[in-house]
Backbone as CSV, one residue per row, in Angstrom:
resi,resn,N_x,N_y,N_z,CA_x,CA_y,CA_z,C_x,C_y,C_z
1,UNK,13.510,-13.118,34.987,14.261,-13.365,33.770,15.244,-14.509,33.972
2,UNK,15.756,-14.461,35.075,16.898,-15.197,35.652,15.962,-16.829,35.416
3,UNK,15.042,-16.952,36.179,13.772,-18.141,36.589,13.423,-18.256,35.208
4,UNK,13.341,-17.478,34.276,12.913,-17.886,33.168,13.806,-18.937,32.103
5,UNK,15.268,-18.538,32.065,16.169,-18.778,31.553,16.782,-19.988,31.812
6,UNK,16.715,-20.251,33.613,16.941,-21.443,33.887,15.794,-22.733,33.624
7,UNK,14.638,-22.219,33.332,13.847,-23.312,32.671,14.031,-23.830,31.590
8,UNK,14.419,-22.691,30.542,14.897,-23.242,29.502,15.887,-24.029,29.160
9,UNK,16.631,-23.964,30.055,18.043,-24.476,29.898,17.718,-25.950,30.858
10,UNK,16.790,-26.322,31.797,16.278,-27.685,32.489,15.446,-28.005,31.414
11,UNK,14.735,-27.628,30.350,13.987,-27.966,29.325,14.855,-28.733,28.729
12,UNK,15.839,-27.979,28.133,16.718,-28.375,26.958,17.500,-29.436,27.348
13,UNK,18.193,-29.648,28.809,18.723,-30.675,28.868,17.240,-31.714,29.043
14,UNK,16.923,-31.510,29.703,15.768,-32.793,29.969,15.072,-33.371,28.966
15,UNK,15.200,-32.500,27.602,14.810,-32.825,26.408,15.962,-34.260,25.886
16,UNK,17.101,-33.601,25.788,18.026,-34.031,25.708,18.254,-35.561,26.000
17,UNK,18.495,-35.350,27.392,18.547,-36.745,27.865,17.201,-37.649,27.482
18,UNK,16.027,-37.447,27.503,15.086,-37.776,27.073,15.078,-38.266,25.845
19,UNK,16.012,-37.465,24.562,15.892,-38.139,23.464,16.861,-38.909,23.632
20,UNK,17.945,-38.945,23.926,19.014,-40.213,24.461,18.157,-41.270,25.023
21,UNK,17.506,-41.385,25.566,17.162,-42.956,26.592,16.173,-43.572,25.505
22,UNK,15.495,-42.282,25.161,13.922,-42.963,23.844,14.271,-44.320,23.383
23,UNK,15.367,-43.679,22.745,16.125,-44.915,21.274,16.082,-46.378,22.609
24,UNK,16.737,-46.353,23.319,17.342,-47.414,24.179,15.581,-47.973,25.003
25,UNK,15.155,-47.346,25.457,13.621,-47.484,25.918,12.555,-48.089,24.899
26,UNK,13.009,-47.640,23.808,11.864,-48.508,22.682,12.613,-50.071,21.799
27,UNK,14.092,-49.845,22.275,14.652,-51.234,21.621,14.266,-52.204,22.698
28,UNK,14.440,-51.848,24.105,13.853,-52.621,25.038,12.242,-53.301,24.999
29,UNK,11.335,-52.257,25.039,10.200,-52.616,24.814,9.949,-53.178,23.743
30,UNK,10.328,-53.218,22.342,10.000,-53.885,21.360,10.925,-55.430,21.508
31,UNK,11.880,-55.253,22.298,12.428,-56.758,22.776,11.128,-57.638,23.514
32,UNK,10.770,-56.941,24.683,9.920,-57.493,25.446,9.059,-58.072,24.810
33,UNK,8.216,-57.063,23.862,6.835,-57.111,23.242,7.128,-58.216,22.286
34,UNK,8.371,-58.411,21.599,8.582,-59.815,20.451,8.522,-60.790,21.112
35,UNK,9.096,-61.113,22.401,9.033,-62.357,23.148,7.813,-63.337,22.906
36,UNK,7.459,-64.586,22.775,6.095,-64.848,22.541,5.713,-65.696,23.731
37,UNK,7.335,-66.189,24.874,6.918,-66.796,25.883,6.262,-66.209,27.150
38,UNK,4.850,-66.127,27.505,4.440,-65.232,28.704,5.875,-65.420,30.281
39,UNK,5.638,-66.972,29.812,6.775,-67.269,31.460,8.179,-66.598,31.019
40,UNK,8.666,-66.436,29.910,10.076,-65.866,29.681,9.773,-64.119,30.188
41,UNK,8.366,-63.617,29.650,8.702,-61.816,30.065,8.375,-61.849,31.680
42,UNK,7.414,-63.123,32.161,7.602,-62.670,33.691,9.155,-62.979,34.263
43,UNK,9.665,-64.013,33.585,10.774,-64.500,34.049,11.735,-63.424,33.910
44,UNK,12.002,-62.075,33.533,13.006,-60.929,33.271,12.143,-59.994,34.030
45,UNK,11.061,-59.767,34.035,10.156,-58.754,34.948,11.131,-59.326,36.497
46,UNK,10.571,-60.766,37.009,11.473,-60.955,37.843,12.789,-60.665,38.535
47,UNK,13.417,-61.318,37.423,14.382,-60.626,36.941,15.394,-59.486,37.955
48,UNK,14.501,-58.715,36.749,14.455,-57.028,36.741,14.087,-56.704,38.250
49,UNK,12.995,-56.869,38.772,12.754,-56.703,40.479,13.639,-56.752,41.685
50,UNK,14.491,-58.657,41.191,14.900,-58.583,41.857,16.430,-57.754,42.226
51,UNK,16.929,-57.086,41.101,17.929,-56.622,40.714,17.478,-55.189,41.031
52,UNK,16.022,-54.183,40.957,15.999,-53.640,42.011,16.629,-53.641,43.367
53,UNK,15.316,-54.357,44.079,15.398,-54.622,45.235,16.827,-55.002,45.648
54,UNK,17.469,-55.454,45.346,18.585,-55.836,45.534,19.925,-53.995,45.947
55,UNK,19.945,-53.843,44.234,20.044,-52.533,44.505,19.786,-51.343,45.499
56,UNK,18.419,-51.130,45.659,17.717,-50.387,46.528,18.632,-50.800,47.922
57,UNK,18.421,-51.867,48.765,19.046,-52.503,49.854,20.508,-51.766,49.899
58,UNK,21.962,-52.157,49.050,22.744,-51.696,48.814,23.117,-50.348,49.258
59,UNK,21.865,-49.965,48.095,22.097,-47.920,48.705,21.741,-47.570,49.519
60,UNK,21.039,-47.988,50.790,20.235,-47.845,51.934,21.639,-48.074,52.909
61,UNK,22.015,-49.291,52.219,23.273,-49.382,53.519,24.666,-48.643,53.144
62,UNK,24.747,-48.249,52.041,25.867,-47.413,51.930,25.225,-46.092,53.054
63,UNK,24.345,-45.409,52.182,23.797,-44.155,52.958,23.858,-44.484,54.773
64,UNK,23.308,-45.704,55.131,23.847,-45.931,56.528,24.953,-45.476,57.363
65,UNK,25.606,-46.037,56.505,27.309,-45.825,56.948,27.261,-44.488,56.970
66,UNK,26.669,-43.765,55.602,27.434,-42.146,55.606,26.718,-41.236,56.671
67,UNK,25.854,-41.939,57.285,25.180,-40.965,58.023,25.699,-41.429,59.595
68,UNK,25.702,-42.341,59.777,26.838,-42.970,61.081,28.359,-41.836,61.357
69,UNK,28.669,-42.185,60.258,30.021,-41.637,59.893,29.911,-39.758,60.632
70,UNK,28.574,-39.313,59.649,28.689,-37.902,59.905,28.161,-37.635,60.892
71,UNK,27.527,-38.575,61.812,26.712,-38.626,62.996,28.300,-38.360,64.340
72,UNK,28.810,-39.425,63.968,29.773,-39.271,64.990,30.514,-38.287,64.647
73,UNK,31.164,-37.776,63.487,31.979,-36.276,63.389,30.610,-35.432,63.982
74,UNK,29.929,-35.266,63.702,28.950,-34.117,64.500,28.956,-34.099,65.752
75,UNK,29.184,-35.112,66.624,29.422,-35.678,68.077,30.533,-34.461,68.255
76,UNK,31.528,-35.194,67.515,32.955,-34.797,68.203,32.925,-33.505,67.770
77,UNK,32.952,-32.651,66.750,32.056,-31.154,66.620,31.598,-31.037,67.382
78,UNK,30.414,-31.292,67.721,29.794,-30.816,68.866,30.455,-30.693,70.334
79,UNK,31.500,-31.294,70.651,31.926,-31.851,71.754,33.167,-30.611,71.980
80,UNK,33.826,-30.512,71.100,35.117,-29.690,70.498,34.698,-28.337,70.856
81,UNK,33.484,-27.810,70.188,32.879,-26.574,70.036,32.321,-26.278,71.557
82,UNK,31.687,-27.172,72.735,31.133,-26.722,73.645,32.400,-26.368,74.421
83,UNK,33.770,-26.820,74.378,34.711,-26.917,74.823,35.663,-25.890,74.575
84,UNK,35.384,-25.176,73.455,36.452,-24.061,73.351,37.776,-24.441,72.416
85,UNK,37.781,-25.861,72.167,38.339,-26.191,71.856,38.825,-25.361,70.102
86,UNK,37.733,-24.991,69.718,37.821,-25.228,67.668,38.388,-23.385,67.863
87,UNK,37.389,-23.113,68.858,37.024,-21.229,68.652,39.151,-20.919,69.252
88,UNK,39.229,-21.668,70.034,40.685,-21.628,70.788,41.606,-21.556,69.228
89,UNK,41.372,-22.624,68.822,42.286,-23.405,67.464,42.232,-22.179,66.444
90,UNK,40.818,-21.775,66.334,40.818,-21.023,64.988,41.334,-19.399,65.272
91,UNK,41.136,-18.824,66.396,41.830,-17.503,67.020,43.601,-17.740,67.013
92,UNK,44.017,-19.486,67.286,45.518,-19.108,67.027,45.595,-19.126,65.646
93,UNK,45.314,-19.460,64.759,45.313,-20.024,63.130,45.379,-18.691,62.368
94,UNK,44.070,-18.172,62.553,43.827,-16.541,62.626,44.895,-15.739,62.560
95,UNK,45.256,-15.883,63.910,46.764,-14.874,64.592,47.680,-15.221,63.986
96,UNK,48.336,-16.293,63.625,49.356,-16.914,62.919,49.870,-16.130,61.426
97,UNK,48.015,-16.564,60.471,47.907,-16.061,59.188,47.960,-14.339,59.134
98,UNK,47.495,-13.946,60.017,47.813,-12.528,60.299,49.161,-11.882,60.687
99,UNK,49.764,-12.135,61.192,51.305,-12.305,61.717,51.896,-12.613,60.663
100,UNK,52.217,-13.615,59.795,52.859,-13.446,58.607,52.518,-12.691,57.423
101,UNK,51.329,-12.816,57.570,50.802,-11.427,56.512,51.661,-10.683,56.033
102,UNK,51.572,-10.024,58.036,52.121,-8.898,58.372,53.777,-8.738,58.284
103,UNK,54.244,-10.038,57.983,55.860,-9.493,58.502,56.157,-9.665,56.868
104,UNK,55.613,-9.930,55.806,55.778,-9.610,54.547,55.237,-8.268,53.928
């Protein structure tokens, strides 16, 4: 029932957004399709590619970074944790929050 309900509700938005882009998707294409110069629609196909590709690149190297980033905190996690270090930290933290608890 649960699985059922949530389809409907990924239906309805996906409908949704779907009728949102239509309008914008067919003013485009009927732009394209009026054009009468062949070299002007390859010349925006172009365009358009390269402004992909371009894009694509971008997010590849952001995501780089973020995985560098979480690569080395996982290091030092890892490093912390074989060490006693976090389990040490979180037993005083623990004791602390418990201890005042307690004296209220």
């Amino acid at each position: 029932m649960v699985l059922a309900r949530g389809l409907l509700l990924a239906t309805d938005i996906l409908g949704t957004i779907q009728g949102y882009i239509e309008t914008y998707r067919d003013m485009a294409l009927n732009f394209f399709n009026n054009l009468t110069s062949v070299w002007l629609q390859a010349a925006i196909l172009v365009g358009l590619a390269l402004f992909a590709v371009i894009g694509l690149f971008v997010f590849i190297k952001k995501f780089i970074k973020l995985f560098v980033v979480l690569g080395v905190l996982g290091a030092v996690f890892y490093y912390l944790w074989t060490q006693g270090i976090i389990q040490n930290l979180w037993s005083n933290v623990t004791g602390a929050v418990t201890y005042l608890l307690m004296i209220q």
